[in-house]
C-alpha positions as CSV (number, residue, x, y, z in Angstrom):
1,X,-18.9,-4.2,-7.8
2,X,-18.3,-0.5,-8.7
3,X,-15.8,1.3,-6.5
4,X,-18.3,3.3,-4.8
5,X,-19.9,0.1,-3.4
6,X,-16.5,-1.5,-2.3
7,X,-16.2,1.8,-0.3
8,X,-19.0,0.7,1.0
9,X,-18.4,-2.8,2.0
10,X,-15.1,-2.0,3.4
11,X,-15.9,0.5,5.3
12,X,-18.4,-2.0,7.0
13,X,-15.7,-4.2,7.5
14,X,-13.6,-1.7,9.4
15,X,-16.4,-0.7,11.6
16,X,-17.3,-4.2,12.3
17,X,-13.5,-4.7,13.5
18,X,-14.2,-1.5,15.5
19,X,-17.6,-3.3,17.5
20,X,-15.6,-6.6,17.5
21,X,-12.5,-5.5,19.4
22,X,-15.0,-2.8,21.6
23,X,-17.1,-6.0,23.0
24,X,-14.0,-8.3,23.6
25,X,-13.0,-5.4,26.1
26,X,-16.5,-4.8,27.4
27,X,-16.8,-8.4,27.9
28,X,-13.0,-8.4,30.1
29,X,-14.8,-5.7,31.8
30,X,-17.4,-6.7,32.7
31,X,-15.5,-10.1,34.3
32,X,-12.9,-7.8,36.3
33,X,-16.2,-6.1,37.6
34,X,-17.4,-9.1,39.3
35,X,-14.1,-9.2,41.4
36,X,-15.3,-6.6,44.3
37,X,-12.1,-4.9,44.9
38,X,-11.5,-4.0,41.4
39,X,-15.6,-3.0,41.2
40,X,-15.2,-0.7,44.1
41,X,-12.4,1.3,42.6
42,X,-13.6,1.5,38.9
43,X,-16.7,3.0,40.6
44,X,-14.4,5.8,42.5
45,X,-12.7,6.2,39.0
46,X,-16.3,6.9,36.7
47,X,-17.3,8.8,39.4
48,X,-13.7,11.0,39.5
49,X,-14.0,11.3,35.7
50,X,-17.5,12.8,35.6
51,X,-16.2,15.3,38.3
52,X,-13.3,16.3,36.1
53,X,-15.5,16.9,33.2
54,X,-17.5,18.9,34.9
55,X,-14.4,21.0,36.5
56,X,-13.2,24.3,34.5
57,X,-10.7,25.2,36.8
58,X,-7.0,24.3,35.8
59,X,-5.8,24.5,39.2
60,X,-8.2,22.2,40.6
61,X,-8.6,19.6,38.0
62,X,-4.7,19.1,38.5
63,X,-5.4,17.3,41.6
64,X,-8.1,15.4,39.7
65,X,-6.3,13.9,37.3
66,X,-3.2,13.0,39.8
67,X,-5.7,11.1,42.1
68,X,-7.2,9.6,38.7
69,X,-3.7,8.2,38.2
70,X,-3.0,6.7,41.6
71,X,-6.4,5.0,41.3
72,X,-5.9,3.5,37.5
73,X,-2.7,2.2,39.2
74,X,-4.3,0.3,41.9
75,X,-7.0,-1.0,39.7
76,X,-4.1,-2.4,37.4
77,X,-2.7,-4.0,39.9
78,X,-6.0,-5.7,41.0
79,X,-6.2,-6.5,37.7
80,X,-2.8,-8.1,37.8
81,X,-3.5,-10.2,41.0
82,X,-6.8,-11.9,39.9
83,X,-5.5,-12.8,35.8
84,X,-6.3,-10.3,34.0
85,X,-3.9,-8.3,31.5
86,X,-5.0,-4.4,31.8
87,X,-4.1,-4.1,28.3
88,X,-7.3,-6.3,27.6
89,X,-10.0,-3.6,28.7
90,X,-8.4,-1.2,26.2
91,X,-10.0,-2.1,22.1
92,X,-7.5,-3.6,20.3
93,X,-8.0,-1.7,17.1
94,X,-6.3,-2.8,13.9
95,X,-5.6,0.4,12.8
96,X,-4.0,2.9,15.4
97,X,-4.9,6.5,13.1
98,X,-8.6,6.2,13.0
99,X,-9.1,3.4,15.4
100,X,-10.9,1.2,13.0
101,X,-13.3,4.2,11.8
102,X,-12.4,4.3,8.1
103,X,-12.6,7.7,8.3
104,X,-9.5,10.7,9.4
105,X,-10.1,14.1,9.1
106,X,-13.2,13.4,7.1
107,X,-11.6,11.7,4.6
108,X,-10.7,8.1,4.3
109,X,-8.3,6.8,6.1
110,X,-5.4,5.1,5.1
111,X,-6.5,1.8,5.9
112,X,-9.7,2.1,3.9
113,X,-7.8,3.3,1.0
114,X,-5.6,0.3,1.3
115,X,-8.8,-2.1,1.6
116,X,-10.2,-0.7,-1.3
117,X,-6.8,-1.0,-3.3
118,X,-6.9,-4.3,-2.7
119,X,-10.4,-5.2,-3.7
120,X,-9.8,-3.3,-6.8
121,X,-6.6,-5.5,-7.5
122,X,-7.8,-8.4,-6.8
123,X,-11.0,-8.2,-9.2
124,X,-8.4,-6.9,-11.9
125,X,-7.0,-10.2,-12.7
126,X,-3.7,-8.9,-11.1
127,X,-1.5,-11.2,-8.8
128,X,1.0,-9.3,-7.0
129,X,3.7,-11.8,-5.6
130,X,6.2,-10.1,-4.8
131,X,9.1,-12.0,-3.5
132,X,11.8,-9.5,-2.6
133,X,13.1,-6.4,-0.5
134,X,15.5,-3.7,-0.4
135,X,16.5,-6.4,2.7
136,X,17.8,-8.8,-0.1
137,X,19.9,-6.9,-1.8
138,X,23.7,-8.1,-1.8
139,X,25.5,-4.9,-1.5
140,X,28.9,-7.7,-3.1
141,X,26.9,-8.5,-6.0
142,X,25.8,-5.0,-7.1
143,X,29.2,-3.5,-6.7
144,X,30.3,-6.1,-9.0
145,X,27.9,-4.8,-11.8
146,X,28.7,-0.7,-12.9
147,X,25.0,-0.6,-14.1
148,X,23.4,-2.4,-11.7
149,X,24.9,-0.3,-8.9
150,X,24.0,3.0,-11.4
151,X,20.6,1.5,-11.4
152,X,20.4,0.5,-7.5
153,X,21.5,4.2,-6.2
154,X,18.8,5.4,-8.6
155,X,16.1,3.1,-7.6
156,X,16.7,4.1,-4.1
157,X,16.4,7.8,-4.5
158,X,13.2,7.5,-6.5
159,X,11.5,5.8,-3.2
160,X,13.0,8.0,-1.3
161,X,11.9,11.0,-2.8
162,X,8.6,9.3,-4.7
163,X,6.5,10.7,-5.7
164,X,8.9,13.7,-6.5
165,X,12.0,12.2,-7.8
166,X,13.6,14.7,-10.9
167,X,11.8,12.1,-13.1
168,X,8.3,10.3,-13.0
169,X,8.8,7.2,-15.2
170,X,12.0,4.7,-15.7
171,X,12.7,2.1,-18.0
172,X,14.5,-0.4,-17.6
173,X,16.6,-1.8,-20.4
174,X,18.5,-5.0,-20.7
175,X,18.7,-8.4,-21.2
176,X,17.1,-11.6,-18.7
177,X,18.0,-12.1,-15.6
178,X,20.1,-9.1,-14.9
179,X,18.4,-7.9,-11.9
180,X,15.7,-5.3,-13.4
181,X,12.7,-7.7,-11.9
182,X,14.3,-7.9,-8.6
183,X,15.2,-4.0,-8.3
184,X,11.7,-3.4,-9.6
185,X,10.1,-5.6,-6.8
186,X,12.4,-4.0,-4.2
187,X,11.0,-0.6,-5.0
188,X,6.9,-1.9,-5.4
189,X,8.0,-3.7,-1.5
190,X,9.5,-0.4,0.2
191,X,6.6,1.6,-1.0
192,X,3.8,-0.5,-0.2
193,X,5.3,-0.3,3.5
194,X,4.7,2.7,3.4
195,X,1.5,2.7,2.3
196,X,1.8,4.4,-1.2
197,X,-0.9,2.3,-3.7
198,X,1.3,0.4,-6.3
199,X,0.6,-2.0,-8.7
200,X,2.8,-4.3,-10.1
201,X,2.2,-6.5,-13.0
202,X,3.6,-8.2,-16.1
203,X,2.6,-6.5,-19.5
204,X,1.2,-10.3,-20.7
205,X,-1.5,-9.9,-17.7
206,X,-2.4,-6.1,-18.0
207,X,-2.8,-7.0,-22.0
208,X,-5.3,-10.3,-20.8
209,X,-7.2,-7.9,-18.2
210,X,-7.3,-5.0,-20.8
211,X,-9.0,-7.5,-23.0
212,X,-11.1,-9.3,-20.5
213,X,-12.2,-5.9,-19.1
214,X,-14.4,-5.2,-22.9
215,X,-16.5,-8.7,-22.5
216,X,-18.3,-7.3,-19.1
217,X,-20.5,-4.7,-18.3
218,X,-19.3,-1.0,-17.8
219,X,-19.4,-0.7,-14.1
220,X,-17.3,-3.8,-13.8
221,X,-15.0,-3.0,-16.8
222,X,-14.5,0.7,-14.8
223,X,-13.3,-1.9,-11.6
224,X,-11.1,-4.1,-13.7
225,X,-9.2,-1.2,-15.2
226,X,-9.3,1.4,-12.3
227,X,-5.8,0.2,-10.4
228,X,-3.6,0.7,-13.9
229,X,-5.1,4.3,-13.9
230,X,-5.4,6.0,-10.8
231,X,-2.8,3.9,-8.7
232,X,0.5,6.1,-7.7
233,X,2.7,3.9,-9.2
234,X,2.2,1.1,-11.8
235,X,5.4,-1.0,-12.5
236,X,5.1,-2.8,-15.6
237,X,7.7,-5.8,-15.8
238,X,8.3,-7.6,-19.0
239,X,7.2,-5.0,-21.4
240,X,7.4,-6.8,-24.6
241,X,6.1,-10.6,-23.1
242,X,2.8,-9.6,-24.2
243,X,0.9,-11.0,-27.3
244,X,0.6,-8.5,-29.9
245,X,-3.3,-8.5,-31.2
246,X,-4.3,-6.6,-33.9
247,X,-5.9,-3.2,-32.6
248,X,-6.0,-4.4,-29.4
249,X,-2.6,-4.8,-28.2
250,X,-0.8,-1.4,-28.7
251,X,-3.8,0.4,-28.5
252,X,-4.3,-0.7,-24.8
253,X,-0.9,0.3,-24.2
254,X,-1.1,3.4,-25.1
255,X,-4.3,4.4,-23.6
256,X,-2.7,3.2,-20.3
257,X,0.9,5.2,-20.9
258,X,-1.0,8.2,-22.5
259,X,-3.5,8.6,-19.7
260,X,-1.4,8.3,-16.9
261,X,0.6,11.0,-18.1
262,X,-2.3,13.4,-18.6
263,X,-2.5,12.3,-15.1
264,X,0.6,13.1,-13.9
265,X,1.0,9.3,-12.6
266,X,4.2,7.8,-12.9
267,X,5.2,4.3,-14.3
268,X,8.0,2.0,-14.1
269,X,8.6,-0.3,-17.1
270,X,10.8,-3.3,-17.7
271,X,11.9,-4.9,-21.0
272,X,14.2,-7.1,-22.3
273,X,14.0,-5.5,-26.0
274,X,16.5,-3.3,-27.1
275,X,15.6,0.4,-28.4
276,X,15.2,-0.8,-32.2
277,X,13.1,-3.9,-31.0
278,X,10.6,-1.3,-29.3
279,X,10.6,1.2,-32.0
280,X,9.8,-1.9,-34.2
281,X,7.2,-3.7,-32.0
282,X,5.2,-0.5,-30.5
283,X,5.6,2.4,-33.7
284,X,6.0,6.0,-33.0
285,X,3.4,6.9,-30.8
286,X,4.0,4.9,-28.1
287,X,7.8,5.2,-28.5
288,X,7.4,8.7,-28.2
289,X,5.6,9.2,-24.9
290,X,7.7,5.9,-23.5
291,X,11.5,7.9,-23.9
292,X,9.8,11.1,-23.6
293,X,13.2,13.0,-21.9
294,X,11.1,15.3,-20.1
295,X,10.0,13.2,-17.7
296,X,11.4,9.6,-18.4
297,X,14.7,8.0,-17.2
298,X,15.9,5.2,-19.6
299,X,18.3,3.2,-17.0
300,X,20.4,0.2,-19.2
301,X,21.5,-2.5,-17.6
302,X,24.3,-5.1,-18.8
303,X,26.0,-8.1,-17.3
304,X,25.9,-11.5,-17.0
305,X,22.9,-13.6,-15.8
306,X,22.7,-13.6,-12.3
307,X,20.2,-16.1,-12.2
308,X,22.9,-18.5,-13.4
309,X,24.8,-17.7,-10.1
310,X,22.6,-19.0,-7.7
């Protein structure tokens, strides 16, 4: 599927969630309707609601709406006394912006854009399992570390100031297992709560997608590729993992570095190689627009394995 047609299909999705969770209430309705005393008062209140729509006069619709009250309250408690939680003849939307519209403002909402993230990450190839939080972090351990806790205080400013931190891409630079994974998870996790579109992959499976993506057709190749171009933040981990094919490999790479730059997308890149070994492995173009001072932070990090701790 093209993006334009998982618009489509998750749009319907939301709007079926929308007629779902309206006919669960109409149906507790309609129940609570067949109890007399509760019948004879939600008549009174559709009747005092069509009189207050009709009323253009402040000073009288005040008295409206305060009788309106007193009688939702009594039919509540009705409610109450024959089983029935109020709460069950209001819709239980999933999302509490656009009440399961898909749409805010006449654009989509949030919760489409997530659906359609999603989708498009999913048909990618890419498997985003990511195991930690902010919520993990050992304050002890860090403080143990100088670069770690260098690294830490400026992982949590970029979130907090994404996507306008002083610069758009990081790497990180150091040997295994000295926490640039686990910061770099903790950072994909806090913005995903708040609903920023991240990706977060290894370089071996964006190289294996990249591939895959030139033996389908274009509309599906377009799907494949779209979340390593147009999402907010791509974090590449393990830059340097990845297989190098002959004009394949680096030019795949680069296309994905160079583009999101003329985009103005930022990237997050991890590697275990030092500055020689990428010079070596990559060449000069790609070197160049990875350590490119005016808008790339190279963060180093240096310690003992912590992995070796636990």
């Amino acid at each position: 599927m093209n993006k334009n047609q998982i618009m489509r299909q998750e749009l319907e999705k939301i709007k079926t969630n929308r007629l779902n969770a309206e006919l669960k209430a109409k149906r507790v309705l309609l129940i609570a309707r067949g109890e007399p005393e509760y019948n004879e008062i939600d008549t009174k209140i559709r009747q005092l609601k069509l009189k207050i729509t009709k009323e253009d006069n402040p000073q009288k619709t005040a008295p409206l709406l305060k009788e309106l009250q007193q009688l939702n309250n009594e039919a509540n408690k009705v409610l109450v006394k024959i089983g029935i939680d109020p709460k069950l003849l209001i819709p239980r939307y999933n999302c509490k912006k656009c009440n399961d519209l898909g749409i805010l403002n006449g654009k989509p909402c949030v919760c489409l854009q997530n659906a359609i993230q999603n989708v498009l990450i999913t048909q990618s190839g890419i498997t985003n399992h990511l195991k930690y939080s902010f919520d993990d972090c050992d304050e002890a351990i860090i403080k143990e570390n100088k670069s770690l806790e260098k690294a830490y205080k400026i992982a949590k400013k970029y979130i907090d100031e994404f996507p306008k931190f002083q610069y758009q891409n990081l790497i990180f630079i150091g040997d295994v297992g000295v926490g640039k994974t686990f910061l770099l998870e903790c950072m994909a996790n806090e913005l995903l709560k708040r609903s920023h579109y991240v990706v977060f992959s290894t370089a071996f499976d964006i190289n294996k997608t990249m591939i895959n993506a030139f033996n389908v057709s274009y509309n599906e190749r377009e799907t494949m590729l779209a979340p390593f171009f147009e999402s907010e933040l791509l974090i590449i981990d393990d830059l340097g993992s990845e297989p190098i094919i002959r004009n394949t490999t680096l030019s795949n790479l680069f296309t994905i570095i160079n583009e999101r730059q003329r985009l103005n997308l930022p990237t997050i890149i991890s590697t275990n190689l030092n500055i020689e070994d990428i010079q070596e492995r990559y060449g000069d173009r790609i070197m160049s627009r990875l350590f490119n001072k005016r808008i790339c932070l190279a963060i180093p990090f240096t310690g003992k394995d912590l992995r070796m701790n636990k």
